[in-house]
Steps between C-alpha positions, in 0.01 A plus 500: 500500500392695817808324662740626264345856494541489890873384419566711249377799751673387781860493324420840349475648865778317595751624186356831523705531907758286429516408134509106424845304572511330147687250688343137574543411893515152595442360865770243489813784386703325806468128293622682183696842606628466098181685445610794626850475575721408123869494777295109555642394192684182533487477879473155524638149367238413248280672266216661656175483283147615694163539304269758699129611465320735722136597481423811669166596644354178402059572439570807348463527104811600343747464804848437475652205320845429509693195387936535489785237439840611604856257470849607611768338527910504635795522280882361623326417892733335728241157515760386755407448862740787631244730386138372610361736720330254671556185746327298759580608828769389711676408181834735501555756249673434130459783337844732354711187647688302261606163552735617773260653743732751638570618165205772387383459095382782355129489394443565111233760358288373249211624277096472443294473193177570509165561275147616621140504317177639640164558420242703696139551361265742673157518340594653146850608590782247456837553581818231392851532570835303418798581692835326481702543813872462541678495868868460660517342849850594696575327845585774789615231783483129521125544569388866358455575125320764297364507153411791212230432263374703234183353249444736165163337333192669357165540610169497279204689579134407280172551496242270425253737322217160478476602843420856527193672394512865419253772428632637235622197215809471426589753795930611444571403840422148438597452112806722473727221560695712805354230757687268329873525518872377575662673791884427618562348855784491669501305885851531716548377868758423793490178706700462846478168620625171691404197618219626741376845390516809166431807444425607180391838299356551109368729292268396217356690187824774574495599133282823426231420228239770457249537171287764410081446605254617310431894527201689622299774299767555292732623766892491432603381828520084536437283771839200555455199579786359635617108658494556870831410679462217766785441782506211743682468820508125668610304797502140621680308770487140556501395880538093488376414829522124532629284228192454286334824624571814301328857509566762301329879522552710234394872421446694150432837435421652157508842387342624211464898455251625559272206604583435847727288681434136493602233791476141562567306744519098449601277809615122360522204678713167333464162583817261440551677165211325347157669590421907593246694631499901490300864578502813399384837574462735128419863761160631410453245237488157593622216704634102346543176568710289331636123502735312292675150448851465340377160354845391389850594350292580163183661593349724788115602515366869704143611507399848713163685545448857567226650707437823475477803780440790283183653394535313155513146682161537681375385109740243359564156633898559544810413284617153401892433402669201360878423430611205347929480559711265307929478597596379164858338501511516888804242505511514846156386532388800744186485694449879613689840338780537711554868426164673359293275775 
């Protein structure tokens, strides 16, 4: 109990400079940029299903929880090889050709489909969501394409009053039912990318939704509470530097008025396409390491841990991460992502 009052106190302080970001973070974004990007829709030539838990702050009573499963999907994709991004080296370049090489084919745009779920539980808080995402990829050059994505969904906010204990019994900020409501969502982003690099932008949690709080001594005047806007900027390039060797740095930085600005930086290195190893750098928060296996055409495995470097991670034992991928009717039998790698 004393480690959930220290908790409790510690995210109070925190709010009260910067007010809480509502929004889960995860360590391993760059594995799954559909988490905060919806333009990922559909960007590759299977069905992309990942299961994801995180727990935060792990030794401390009532830390973070969360657990999310995301799919999407493409609609009308050119499957045919003249638009893989990809190919071994050396091997000479098909793509926008037809069967007459000196004749140039114009590359098709084609669609995503999408759908999201998430669950985050913080001590007595809990907070779901279901989004649905929907995104249209059109090709620029032979090589360059960019995709819009927008994701409308809902997010649920509860309270778990079994968990609280109050001086006063049945106290109105804990049995009024505010804490527990529905709020709109709405997620849209840009993606810019090729073969080796993207740069993408989003905004999530764009649609105002304020309530009114309880009031004070019977003053007129109400507090709002309002869903805190969160916008993401990211950037990756891929350098393959021998055949089997791949690295790929990457950047993110997230805004979210008027808690400060948030940057990591994750440096991944790629073995033949099969097995990875990673770091990153969360500033003032918390540094990660990270490995992964794509096992097979079917299945892929990640696992990261968080240490942290703020005050709050001189008493918690650090942050664990799982992701479980599955490339459901991947027809082409693909190893690694060859766009969202």
């Amino acid at each position: 109990m004393n480690r959930l009052l220290a908790l409790v106190m510690f995210l109070a302080m925190a709010a009260g400079a910067a007010q809480a970001q509502q929004k889960p973070q995860y360590t391993q974004y760059t594995l799954n940029n559909y988490l905060l990007n919806p333009a990922i829709t559909g960007i590759e030539d299977y069905a992309d299903l990942k299961l994801g838990t995180r727990h935060q702050w792990s030794g401390l009573e009532g830390a973070p929880e969360s657990y999310y499963a995301t799919l999407h999907m493409p609609v009308n994709k050119d499957m045919t090889a003249s638009y893989h991004g990809r190919r071994r080296r050396g091997a000479a370049p098909k793509e926008g050709m037809s069967k007459r090489t000196n004749v140039y084919r114009r590359l098709r745009a084609h669609h995503g489909l999408g759908a999201m779920a998430m669950s985050t539980r913080t001590g007595p808080l809990k907070r779901g969501s279901f989004s649905l995402s929907y995104a249209y990829h059109q090709p620029i050059t032979r090589s360059l394409r960019v995709a819009a994505g927008v994701a409308p969904g809902f997010i649920q906010y509860s309270l778990d009053p079994s968990y609280v204990r109050t001086a006063k019994q049945n106290d109105p900020a804990v049995m009024d039912g505010r804490l527990n409501e529905i709020k709109f969502d709405l997620n849209m982003g840009l993606w810019l990318y090729s073969r080796n690099f993207y740069i993408g932008a989003s905004g999530a949690q764009l649609v105002p939704s304020k309530r009114q709080l309880i009031s004070t001594g019977g003053s007129e005047e109400y507090n709002k509470g309002e869903l805190q806007k969160h916008y993401f900027a990211t950037t990756g390039y891929r350098f393959d530097l021998t055949p089997t060797f791949t690295l790929i740095p990457s950047v993110m930085v997230k805004m979210a008025q008027p808690s400060p600005i948030s940057v990591d930086a994750t440096v991944k290195a790629l073995y033949s396409d099969r097995l990875w190893v990673a770091a990153s750098y969360r500033h003032k928060e918390s540094v990660a390491a990270m490995a992964g296996l794509n096992i097979s055409h079917l299945l892929d495995l990640a696992y990261s841990y968080d240490a942290g470097t703020s005050p709050l991670g001189r008493v918690h034992a650090g942050s664990h991460e799982v992701v479980l991928g599955f490339k459901i009717s991947n027809t082409r039998k693909i190893i690694c992502p060859e766009w969202a790698w």
